[in-house]
LOVO-589085 format. One record per residue (C-alpha): residue number from 1; chain; x, y, z. Coordinates in steps of 0.001 Angstrom, whole numbers. Layout:
BEGIN
PT, k, c, east, north, up
PT, NUM, A, X, Y, Z $
...
END
This chain:
BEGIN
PT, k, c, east, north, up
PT, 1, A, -6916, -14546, -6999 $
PT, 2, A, -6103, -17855, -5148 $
PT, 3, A, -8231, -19762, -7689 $
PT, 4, A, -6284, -18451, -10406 $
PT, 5, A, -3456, -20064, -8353 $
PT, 6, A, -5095, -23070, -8061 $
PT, 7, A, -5419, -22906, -11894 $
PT, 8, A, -2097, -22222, -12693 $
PT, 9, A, -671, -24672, -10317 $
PT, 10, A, -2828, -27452, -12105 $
PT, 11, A, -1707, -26915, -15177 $
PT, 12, A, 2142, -26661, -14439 $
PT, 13, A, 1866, -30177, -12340 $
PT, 14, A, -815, -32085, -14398 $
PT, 15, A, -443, -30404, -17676 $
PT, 16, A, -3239, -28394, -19488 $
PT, 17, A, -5547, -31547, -20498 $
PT, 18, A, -5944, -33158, -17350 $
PT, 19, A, -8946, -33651, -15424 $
PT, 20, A, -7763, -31905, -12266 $
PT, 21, A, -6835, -29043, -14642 $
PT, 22, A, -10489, -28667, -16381 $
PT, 23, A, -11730, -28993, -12592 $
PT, 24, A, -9295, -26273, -11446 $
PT, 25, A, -10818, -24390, -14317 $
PT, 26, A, -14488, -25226, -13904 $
PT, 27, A, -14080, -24303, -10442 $
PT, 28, A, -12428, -20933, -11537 $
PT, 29, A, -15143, -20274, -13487 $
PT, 30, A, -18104, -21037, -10975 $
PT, 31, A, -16037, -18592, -8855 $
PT, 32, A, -16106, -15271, -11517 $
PT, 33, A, -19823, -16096, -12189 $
PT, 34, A, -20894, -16199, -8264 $
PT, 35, A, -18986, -12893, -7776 $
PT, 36, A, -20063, -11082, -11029 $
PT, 37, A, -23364, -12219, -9806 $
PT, 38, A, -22928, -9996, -6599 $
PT, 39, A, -20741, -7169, -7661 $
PT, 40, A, -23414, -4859, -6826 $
PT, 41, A, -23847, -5996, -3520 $
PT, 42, A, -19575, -6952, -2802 $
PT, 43, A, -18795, -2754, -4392 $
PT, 44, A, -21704, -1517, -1470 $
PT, 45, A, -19913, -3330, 873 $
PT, 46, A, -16468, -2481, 190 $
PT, 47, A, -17477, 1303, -72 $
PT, 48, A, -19283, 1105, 3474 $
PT, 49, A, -15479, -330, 4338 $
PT, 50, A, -13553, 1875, 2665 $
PT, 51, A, -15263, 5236, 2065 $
PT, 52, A, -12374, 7068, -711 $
PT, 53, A, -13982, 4547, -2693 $
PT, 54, A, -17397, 6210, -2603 $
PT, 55, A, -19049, 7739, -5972 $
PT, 56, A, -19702, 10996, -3506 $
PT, 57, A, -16417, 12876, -3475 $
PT, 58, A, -17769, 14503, -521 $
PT, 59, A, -17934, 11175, 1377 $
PT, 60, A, -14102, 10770, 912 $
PT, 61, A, -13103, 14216, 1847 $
PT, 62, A, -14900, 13971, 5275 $
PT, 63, A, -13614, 10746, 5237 $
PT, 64, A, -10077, 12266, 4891 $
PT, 65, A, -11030, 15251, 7153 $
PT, 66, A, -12417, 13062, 10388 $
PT, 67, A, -9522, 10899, 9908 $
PT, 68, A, -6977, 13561, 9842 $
PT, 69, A, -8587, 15333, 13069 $
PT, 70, A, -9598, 12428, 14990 $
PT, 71, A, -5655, 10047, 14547 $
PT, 72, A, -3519, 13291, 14004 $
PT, 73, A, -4968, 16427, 15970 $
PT, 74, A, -6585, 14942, 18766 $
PT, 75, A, -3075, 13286, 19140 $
PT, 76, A, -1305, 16100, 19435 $
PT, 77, A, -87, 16921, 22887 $
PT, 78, A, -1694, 20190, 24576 $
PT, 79, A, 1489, 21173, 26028 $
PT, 80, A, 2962, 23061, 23524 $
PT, 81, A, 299, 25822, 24095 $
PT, 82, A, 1719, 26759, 27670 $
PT, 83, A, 5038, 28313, 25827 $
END
């Protein structure tokens, strides 16, 4: 998390009591609440991107399926059948 970064970097230049430092971690902390306060909505998104990450195991295996017939099959050049 760049945050986390921005933590971390505050510390290691300003040392662990300074006030950039408790801002860096104020600011850190503001962050994890505003996201645990829309996980529900960030994990519906993220399986609408990614489908294997769907509760539905079905979901992921036509996932798998369409993606294996639509970028490999379809691909496949039709002139191997005129041998």
């Amino acid at each position: 998390m760049d945050v986390n970064q921005i933590v971390s970097n505050c510390e290691l230049y300003n040392g662990p009591r300074h006030s950039m430092t408790a801002a860096a971690q104020r600011m850190m902390d503001l962050c994890l609440q505003r996201v645990a306060e829309k996980e529900e909505k960030l994990m519906r998104l993220e399986k609408a991107i990614n489908p294997l990450l769907d509760d539905d195991d079905m979901v992921a295996l036509a996932f798998i399926f369409t993606t294996v017939l639509e970028d490999r099959l379809m691909k496949v050049s039709n002139d191997w059948f005129c041998v």
